[in-house]
Structures are given as C-alpha cells and as structure tokens.
N, CA and C of each residue as an Amber inpcrd file, in Angstrom:
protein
   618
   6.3390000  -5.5590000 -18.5920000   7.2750000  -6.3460000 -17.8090000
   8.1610000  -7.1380000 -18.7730000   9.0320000  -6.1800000 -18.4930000
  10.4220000  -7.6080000 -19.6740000  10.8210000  -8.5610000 -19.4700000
  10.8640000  -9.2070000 -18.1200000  11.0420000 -10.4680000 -17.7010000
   9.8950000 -11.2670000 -17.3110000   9.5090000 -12.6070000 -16.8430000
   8.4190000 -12.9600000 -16.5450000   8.1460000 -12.4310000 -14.6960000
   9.6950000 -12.5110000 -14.4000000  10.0040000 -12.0270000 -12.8480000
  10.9430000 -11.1090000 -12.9330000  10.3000000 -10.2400000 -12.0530000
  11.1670000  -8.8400000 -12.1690000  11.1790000  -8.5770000 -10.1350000
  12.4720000  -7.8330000  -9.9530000  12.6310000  -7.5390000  -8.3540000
  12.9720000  -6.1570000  -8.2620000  12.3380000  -5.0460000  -7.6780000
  12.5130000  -3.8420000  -7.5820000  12.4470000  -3.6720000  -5.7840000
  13.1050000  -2.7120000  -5.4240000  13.4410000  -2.6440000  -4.1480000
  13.5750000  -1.0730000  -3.6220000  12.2070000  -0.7970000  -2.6890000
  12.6620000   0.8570000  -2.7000000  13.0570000   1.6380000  -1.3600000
  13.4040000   2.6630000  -1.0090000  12.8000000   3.4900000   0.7700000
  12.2710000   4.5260000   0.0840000  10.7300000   4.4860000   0.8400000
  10.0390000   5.2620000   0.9890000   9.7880000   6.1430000   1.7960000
  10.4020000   7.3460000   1.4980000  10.9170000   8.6470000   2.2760000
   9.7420000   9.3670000   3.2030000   8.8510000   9.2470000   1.8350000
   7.4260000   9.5330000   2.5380000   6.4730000   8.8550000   2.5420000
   5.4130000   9.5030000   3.6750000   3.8530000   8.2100000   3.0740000
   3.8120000   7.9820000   1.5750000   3.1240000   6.6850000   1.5030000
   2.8470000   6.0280000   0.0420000   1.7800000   5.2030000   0.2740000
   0.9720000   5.5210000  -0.6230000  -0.3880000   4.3250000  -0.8150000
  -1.0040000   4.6140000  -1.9150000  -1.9750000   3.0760000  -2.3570000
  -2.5100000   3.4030000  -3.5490000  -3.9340000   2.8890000  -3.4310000
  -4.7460000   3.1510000  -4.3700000  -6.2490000   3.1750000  -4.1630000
  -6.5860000   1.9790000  -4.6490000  -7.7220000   1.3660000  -4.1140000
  -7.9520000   0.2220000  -4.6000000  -8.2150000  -0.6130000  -5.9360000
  -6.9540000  -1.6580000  -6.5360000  -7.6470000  -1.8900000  -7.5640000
  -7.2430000  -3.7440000  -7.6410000  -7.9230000  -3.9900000  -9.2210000
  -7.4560000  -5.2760000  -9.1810000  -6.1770000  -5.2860000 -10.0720000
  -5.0790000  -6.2300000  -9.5560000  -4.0970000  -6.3660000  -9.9610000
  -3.8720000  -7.3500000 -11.2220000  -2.8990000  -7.1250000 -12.0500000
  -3.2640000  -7.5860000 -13.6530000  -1.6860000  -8.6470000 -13.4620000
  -0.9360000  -8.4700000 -12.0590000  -0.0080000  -9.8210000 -12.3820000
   0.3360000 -10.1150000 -11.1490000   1.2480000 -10.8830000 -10.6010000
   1.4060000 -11.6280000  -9.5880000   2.1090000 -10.5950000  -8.6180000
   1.9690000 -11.0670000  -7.2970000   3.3050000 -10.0180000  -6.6450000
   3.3940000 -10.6590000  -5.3410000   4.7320000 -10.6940000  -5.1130000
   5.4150000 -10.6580000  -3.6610000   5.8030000  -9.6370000  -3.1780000
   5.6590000  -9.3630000  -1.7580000   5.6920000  -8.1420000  -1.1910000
   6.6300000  -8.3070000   0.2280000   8.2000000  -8.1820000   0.4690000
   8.5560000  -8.4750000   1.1430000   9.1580000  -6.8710000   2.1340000
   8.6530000  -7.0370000   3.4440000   9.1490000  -5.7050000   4.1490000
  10.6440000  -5.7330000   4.9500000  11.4420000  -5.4310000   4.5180000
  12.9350000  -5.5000000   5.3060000  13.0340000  -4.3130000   6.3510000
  12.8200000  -3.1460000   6.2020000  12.0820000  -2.6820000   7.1670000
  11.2910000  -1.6190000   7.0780000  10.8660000  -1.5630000   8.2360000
   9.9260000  -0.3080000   8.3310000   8.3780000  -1.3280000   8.6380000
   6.9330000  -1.0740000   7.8690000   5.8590000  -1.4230000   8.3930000
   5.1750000  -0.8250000   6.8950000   4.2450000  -2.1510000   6.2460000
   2.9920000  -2.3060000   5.2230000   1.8420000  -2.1310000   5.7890000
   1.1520000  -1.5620000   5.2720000  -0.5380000  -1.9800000   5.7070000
  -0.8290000  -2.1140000   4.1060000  -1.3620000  -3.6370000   3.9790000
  -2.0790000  -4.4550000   3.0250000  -3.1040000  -4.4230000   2.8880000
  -4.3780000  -4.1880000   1.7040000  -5.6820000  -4.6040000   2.0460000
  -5.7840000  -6.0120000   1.1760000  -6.3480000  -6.5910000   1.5630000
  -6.8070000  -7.7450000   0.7570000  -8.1100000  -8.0860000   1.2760000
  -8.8400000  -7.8610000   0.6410000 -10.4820000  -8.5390000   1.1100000
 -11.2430000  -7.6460000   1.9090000 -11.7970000  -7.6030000   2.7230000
 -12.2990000  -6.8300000   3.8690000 -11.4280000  -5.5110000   4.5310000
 -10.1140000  -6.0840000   5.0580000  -8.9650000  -6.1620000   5.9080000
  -7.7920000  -5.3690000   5.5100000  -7.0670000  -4.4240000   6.8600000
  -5.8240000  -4.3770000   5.9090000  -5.0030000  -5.0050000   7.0200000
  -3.9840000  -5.2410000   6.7850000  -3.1450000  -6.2550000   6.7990000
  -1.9500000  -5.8830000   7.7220000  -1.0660000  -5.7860000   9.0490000
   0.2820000  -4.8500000   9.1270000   1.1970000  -6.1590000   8.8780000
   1.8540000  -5.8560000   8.0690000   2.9930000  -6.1060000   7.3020000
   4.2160000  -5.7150000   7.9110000   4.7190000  -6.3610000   9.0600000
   6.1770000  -6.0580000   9.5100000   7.6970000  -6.1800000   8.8520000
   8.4940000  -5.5880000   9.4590000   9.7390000  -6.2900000   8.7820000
  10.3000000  -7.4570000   8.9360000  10.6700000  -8.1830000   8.1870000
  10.6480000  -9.7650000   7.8100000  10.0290000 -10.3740000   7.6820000
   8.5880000  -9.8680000   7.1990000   7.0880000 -10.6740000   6.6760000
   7.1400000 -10.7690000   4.6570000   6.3930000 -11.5840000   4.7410000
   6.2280000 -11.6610000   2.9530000   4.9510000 -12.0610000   2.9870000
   3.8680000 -10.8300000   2.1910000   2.7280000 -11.2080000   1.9860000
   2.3230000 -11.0080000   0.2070000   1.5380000 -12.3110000  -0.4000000
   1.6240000 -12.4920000  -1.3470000  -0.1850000 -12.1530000  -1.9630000
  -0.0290000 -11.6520000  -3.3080000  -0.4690000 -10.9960000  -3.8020000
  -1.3640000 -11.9940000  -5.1970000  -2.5890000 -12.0090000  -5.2910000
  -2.5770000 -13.0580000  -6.3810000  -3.1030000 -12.1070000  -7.6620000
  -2.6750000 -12.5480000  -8.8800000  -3.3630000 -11.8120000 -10.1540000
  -4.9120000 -11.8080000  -9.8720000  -5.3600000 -10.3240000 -10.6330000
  -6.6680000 -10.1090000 -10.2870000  -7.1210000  -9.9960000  -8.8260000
  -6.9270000 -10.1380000  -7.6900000  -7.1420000 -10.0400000  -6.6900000
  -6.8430000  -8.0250000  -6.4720000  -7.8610000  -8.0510000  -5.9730000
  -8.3560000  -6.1210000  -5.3810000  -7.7680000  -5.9610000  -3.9740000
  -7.0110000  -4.7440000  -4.4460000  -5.9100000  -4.8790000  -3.4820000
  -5.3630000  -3.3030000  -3.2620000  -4.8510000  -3.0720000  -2.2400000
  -3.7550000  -1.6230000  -2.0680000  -2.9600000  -1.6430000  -1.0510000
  -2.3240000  -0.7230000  -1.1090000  -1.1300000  -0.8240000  -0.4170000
  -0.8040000   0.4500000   0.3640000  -0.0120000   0.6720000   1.6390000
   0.0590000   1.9520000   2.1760000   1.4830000   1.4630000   2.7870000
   2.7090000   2.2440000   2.8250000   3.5480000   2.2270000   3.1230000
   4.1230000   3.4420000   3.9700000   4.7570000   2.5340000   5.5360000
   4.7290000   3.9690000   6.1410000   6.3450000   4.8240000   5.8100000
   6.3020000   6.0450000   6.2050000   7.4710000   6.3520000   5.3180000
   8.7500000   5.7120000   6.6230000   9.7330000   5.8900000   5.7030000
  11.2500000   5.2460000   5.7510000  11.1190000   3.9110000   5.6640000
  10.0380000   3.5420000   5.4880000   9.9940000   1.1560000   5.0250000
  11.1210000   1.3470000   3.6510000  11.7300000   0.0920000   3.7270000
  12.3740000  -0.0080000   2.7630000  11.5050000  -1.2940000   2.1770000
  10.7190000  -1.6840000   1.0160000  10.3460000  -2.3970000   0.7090000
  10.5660000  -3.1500000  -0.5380000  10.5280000  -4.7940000  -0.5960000
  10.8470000  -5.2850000  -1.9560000   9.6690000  -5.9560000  -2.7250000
   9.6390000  -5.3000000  -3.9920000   8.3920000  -6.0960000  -4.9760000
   8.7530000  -6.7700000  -5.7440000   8.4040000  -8.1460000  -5.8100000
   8.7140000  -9.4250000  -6.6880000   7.4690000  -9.2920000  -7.3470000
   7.6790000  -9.1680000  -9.0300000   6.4570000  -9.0110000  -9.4590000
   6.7450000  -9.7840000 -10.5460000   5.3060000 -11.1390000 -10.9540000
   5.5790000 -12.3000000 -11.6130000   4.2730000 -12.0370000 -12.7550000
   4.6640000 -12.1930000 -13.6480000   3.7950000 -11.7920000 -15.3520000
   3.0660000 -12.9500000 -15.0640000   1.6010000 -12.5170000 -15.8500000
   1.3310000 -13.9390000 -15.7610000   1.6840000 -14.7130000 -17.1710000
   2.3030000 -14.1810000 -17.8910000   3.0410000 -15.3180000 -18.8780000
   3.8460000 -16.5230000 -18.3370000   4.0590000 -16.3750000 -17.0590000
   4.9870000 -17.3890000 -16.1850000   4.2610000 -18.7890000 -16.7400000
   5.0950000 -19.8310000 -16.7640000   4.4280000 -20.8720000 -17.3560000
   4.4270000 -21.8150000 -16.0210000   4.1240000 -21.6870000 -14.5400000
   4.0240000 -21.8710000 -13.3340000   2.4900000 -21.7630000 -13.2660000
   2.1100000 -22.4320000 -12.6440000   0.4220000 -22.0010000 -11.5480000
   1.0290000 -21.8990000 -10.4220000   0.9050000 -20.3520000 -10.1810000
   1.3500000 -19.9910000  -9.0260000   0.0170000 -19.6350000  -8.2220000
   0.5060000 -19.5630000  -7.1960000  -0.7340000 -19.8040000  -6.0950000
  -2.0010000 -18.3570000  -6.2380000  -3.6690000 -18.9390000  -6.2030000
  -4.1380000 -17.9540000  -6.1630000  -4.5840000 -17.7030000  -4.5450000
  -4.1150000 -17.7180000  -3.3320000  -4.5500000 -17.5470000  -2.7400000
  -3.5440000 -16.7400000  -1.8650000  -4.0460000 -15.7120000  -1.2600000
  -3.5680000 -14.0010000  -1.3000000  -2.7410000 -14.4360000   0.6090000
  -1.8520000 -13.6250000   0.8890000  -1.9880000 -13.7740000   2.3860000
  -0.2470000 -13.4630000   3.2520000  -0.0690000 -14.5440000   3.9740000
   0.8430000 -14.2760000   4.5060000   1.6310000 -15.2700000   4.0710000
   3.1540000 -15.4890000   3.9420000   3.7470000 -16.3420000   3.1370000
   4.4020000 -17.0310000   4.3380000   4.0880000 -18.6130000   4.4340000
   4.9360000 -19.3370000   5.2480000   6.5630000 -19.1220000   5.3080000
   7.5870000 -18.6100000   6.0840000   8.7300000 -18.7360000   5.7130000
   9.6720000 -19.6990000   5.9620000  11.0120000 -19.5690000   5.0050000
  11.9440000 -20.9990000   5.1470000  13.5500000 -20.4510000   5.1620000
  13.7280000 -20.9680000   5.5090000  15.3540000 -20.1640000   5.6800000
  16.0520000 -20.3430000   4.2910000  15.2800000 -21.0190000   3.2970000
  15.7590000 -20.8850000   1.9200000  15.2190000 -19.0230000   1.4580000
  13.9520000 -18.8920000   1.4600000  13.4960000 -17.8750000   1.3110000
  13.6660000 -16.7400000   1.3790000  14.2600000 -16.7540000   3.1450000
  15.1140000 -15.7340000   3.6140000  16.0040000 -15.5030000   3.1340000
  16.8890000 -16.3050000   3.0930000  18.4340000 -16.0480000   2.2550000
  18.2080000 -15.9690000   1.4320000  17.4330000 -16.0890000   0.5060000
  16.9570000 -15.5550000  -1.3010000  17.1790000 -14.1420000  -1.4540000
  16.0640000 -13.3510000  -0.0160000  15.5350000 -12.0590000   0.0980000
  16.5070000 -11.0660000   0.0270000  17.6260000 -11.8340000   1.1470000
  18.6630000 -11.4790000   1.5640000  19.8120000 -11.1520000   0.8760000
  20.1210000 -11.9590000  -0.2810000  21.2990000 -11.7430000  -0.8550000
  20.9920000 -10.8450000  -2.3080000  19.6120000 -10.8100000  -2.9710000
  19.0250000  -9.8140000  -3.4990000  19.0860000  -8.7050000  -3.0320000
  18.6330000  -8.3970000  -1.5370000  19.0970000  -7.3820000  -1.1940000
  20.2950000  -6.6980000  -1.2100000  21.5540000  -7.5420000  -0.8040000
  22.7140000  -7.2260000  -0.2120000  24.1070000  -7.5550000  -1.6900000
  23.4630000  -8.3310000  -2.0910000  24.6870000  -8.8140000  -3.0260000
  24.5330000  -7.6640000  -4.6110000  25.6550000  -7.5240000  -5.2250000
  25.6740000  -7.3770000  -6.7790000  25.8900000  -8.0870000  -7.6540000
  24.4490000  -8.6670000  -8.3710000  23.6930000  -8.9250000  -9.2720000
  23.8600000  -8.5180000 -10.2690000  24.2320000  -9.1710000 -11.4870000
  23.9910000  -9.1960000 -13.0570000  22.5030000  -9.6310000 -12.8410000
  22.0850000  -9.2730000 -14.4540000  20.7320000  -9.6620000 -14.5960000
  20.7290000 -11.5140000 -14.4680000  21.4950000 -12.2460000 -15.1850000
  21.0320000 -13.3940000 -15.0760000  21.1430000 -14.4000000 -13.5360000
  22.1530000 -13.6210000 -12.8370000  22.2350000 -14.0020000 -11.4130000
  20.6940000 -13.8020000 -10.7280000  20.5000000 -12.7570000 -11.1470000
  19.1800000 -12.2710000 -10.3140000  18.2420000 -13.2560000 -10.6340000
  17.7300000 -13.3020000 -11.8760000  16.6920000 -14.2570000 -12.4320000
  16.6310000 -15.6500000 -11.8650000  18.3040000 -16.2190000 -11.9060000
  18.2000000 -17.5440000 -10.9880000  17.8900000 -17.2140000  -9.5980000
  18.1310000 -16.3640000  -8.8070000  17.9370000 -16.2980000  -7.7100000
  15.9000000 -16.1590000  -7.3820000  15.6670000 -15.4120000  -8.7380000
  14.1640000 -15.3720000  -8.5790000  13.2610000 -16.8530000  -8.6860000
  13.5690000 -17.1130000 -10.0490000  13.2890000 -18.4930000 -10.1440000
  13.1630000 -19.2930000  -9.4060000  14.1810000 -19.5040000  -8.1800000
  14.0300000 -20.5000000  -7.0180000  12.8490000 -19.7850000  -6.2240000
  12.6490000 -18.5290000  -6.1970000  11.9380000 -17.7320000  -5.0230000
  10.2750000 -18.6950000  -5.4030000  10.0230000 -18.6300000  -7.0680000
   9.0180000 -18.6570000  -7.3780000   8.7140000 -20.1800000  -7.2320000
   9.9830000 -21.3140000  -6.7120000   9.8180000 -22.6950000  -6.8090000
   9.6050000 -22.6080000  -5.1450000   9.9470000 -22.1550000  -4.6310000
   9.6580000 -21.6430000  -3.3170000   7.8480000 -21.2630000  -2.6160000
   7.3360000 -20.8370000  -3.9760000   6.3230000 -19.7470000  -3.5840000
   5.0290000 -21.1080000  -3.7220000   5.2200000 -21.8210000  -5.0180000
   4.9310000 -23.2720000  -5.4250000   5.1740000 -24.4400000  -4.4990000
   5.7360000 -24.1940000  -3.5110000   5.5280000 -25.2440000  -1.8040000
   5.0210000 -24.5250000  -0.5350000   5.2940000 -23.3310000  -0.8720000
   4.2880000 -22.0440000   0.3410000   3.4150000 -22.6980000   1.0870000
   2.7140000 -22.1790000   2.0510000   1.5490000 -22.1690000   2.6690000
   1.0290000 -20.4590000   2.6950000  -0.2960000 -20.2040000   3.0610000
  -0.4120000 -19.1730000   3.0910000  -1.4320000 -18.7210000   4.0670000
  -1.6590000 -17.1630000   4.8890000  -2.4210000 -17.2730000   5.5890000
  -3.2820000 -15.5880000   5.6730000  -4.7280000 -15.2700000   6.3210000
  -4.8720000 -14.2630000   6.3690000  -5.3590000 -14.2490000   7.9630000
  -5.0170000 -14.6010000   8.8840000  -4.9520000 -14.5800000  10.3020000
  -4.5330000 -12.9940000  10.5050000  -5.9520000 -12.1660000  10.6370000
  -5.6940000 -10.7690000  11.4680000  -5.1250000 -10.8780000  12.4600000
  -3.9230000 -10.0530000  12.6550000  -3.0130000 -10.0730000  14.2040000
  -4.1230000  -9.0220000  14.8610000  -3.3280000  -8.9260000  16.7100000
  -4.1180000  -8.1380000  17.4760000  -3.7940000  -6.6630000  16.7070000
  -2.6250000  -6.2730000  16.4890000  -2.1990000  -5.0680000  15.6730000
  -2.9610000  -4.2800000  14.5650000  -3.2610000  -5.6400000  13.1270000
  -4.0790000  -5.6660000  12.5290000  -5.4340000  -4.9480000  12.7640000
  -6.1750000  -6.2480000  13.5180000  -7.1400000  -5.5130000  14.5040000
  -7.8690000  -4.3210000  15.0350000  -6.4750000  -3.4020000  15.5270000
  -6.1860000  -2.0370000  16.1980000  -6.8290000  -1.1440000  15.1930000
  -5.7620000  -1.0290000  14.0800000  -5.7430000  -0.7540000  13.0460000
  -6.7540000  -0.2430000  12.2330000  -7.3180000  -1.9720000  11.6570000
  -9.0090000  -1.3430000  11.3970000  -9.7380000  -0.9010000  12.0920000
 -10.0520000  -0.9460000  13.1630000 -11.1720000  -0.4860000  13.9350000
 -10.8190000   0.9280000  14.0140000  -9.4680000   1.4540000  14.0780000
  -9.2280000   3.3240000  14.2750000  -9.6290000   3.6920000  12.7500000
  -8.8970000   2.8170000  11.5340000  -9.5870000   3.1830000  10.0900000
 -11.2170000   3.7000000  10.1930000 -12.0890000   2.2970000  10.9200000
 -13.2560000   2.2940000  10.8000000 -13.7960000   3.4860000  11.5230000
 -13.1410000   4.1650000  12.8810000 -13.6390000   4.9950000  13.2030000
 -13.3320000   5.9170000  13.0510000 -12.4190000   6.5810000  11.8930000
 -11.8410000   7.5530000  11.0820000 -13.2760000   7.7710000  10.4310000
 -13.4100000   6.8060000   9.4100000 -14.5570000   6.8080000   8.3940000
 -15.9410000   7.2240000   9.0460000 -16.0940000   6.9800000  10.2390000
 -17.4810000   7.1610000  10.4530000 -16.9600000   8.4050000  11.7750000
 -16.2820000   8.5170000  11.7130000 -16.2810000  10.0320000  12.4560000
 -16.8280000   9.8200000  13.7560000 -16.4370000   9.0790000  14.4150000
 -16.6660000   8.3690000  15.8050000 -15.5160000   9.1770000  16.7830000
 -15.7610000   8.8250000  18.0520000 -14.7830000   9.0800000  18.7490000
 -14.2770000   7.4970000  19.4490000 -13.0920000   7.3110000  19.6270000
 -12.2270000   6.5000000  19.7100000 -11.3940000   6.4260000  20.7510000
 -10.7770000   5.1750000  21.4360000  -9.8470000   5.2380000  22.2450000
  -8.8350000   4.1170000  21.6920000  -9.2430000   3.6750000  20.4480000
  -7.8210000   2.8150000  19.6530000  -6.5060000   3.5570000  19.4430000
  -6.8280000   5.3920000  19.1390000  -5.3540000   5.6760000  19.0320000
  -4.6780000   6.0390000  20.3660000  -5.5220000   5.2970000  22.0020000
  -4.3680000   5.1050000  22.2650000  -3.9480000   3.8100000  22.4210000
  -4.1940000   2.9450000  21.5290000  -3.8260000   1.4540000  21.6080000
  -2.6140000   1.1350000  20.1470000  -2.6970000   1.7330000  19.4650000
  -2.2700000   2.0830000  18.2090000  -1.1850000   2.7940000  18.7420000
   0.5180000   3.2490000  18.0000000   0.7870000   3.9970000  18.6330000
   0.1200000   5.7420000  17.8740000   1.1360000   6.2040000  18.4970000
   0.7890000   8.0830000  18.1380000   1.2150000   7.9940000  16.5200000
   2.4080000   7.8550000  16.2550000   2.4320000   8.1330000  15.0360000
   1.5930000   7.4950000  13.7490000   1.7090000   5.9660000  14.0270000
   0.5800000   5.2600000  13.1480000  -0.9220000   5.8410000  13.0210000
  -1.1590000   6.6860000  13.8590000  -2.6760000   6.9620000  14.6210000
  -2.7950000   7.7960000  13.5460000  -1.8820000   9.3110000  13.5020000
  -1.5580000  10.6970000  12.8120000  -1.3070000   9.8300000  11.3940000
  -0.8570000   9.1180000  10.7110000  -0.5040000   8.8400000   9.4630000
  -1.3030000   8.2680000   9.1630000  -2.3950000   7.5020000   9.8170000
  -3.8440000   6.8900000   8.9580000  -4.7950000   7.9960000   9.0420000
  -4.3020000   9.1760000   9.3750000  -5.5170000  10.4290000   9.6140000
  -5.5210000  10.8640000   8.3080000  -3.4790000  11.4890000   8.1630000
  -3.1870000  12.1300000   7.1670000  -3.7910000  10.7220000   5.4280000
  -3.8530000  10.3560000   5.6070000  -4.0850000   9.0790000   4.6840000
  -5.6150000   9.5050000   4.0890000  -6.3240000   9.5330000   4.8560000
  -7.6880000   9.5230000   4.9230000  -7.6400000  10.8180000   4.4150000
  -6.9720000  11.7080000   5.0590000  -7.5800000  13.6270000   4.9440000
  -6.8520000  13.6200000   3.4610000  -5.7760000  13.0710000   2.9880000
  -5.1620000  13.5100000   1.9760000  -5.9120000  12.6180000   0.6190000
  -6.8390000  11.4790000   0.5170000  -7.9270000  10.8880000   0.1310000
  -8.9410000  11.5580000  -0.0550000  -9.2380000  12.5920000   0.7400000
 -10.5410000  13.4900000   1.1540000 -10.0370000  15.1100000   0.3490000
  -9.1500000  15.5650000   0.2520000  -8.4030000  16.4170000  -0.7060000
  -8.3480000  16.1450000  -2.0920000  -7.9350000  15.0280000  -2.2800000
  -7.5760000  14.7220000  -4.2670000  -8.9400000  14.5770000  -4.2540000
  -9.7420000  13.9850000  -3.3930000 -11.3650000  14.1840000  -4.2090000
 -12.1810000  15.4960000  -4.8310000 -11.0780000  16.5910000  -4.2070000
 -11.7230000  18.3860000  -4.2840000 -12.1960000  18.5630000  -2.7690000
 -11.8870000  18.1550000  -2.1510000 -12.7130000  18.6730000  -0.8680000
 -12.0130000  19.8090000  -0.3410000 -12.3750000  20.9790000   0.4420000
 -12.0060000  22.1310000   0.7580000 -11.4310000  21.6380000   2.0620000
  -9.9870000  22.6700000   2.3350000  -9.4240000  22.8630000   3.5140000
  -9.5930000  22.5740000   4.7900000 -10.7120000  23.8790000   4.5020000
 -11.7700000  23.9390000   6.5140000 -12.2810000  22.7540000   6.1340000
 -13.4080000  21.8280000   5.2950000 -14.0320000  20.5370000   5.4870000
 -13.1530000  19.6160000   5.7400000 -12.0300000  19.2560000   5.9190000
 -11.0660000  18.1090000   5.7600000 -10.6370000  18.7530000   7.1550000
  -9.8430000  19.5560000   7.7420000  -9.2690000  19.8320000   8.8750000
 -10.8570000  19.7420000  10.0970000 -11.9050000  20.2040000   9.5460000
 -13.3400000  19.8300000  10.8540000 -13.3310000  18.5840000  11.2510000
 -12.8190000  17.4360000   9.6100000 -13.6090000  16.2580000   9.5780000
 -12.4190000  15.5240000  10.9870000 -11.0770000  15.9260000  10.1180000
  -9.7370000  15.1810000  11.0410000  -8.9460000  15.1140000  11.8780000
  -9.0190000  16.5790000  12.2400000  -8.0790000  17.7680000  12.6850000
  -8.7310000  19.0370000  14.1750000 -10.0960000  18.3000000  14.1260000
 -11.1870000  19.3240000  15.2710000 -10.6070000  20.4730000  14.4080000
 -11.1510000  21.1950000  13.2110000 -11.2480000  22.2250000  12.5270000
  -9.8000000  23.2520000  13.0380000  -8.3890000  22.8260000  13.0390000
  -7.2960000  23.3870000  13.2000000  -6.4270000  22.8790000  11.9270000
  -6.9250000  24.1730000  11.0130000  -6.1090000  24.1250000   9.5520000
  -4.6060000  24.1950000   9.5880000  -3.9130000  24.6160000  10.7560000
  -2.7060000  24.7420000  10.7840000  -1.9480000  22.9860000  11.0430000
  -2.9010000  22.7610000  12.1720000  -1.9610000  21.4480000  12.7040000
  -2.6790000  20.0400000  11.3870000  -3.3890000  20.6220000  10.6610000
  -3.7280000  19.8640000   9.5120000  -2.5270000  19.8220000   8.3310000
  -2.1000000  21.1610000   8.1240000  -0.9620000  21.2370000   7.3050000
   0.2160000  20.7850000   7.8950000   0.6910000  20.9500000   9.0690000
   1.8170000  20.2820000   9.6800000   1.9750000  19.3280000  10.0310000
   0.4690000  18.3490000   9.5500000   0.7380000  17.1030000   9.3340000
   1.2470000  16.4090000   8.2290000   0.1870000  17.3840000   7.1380000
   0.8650000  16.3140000   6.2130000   2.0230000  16.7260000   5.3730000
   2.8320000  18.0130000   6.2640000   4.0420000  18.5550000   6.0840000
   5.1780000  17.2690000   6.1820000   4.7580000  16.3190000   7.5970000
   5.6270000  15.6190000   8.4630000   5.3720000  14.2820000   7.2990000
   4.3810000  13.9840000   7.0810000   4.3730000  12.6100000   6.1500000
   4.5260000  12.7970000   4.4520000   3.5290000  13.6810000   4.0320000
   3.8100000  13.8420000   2.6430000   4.8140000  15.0380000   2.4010000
C-alpha cells in the first residue's frame, strides 16, 4: 500500500467472494449499489446500497458480492498514525460522510485531492459509532446458508428472494468444486442431482 489510505472502486460483473481470513489492515466498505454479504464473527452481514460497514485490522472476515454491486474499498495501512476504531460493524452515517463517498465517486480527482478527501473520511471514522444489529434480511440469509450446509430442507428461499436463494447455492457448490469435489456430488448435494441446471447456474453468476 503506497499511501497510508488508498480508495479503489469497482462493478462486479460477476459473483465475487473470498474465503475466510484475518485481515492485515484497516478497511471501509461502502455499497453504492447493488448488495454485500459481510461475515464478521458468527454472521454474515447484508450490506445494502448506501450502507458503510467497517472492517478492523486483524479481524476474520470475507466478503461476497452479488454481481452488478458497484462497490467502494477504503483501505487504511496500519502505519496510519490514527487509532482507528477496532470495533467491526455498521458505520453510523453523517451527511459529511455521504458527500465524501459521493464526490469520490463522481468527481475527477488528482491524487492529492483524493487523499484530502480521505483524510477527513478517516477523521470521520474517529467520531463513528458502530453497530452489528442482524437485520430481519440478515437473518433470512443465514438460516438458508445454514440450511445449505446441513442439507436440510427449507422454506427461507421462499422468504429470501429467488435470485439471492440460487447465488448462495452457486457460492456454496462453487466452494464445494475448488475443493476437487466431482460434478454428480456437487449437483446431488445442490441441484437434486440435475448436472445441467447446475451448470446453468453458475453459467448465470460466474
């Protein structure tokens, strides 16, 4: 990291997620649109558009992004000579904040424009509040995860919608693949053993 604060901003065309680990520097995680699922702790997290959920160094963590989110990562070294907050969650917002997010997004930025604009974010982040209050959504969520994993039968995906339902399948089955697992075992486990509508899933996401 060449700066102590750095802002990268992406759309994610397709599913994206990463496996659990602990994180070695700070991060803000702001969704402009589309939809996050966060884990932090137990829990994962849904992350809407116009939420900011914050990330603490060392804290075990991953991320799943559904595709077309456009998402922004504020990511703070810990060389920062700040004590920035260790406690992980949902970021109180302020209409300073917003308009920070906002004109990062929208405006053209030289590097040193940007940096001031970060700088305040991070004097910002240093009066925060923070929270991990599972929504009902949230909620939904894990419990269809949980009954993914244990191979239950379920009536969360129809509380969940359809597509979120199919993209935490493909998530799981495509988890269950990079491990080596065979075709037919992954389409029995996810798919009621239909290898076709297994591939034309994760045709549609990955």
């Amino acid at each position: 990291m060449k700066s102590a604060i750095t802002f990268h901003s992406k759309t994610y065309e397709q599913l994206f997620y990463t496996a659990r680990k602990k994180k070695n520097y700070y991060e803000l995680v702001y969704v402009n649109t589309g939809t996050a699922l966060i884990r932090l702790g137990k829990w994962e997290y849904v992350v809407s558009a116009g939420e900011f959920f914050w990330l603490p160094f060392d804290s075990l963590t991953s991320i799943t992004i559904v595709p077309n989110a456009q998402i922004a990562h504020i990511a703070f070294s810990i060389r920062t000579r700040e004590d920035l907050p260790t406690q992980g969650g949902f970021v109180s917002q302020t209409s300073l904040l917003n308009a920070l997010i906002a004109k990062l997004f929208t405006a053209s930025l030289n590097e040193q424009q940007e940096q001031r604009l970060l700088a305040v974010i991070q004097d910002e982040l240093l009066l925060a509040t923070f929270h991990t209050d599972v929504s009902k959504e949230s909620m939904q969520v894990n419990n269809y995860i949980s009954v993914l994993s244990d191979q239950k039968t379920t009536n969360e995906s129809n509380v969940i919608s359809a597509e979120m339902a199919l993209m935490l399948k493909v998530r799981e089955a495509d988890k269950m693949r990079k491990s080596g697992a065979k075709d037919v075992m992954i389409a029995k486990r996810y798919f009621s053993d239909d290898i076709q509508a297994m591939n034309s899933s994760f045709s549609i996401f990955l």
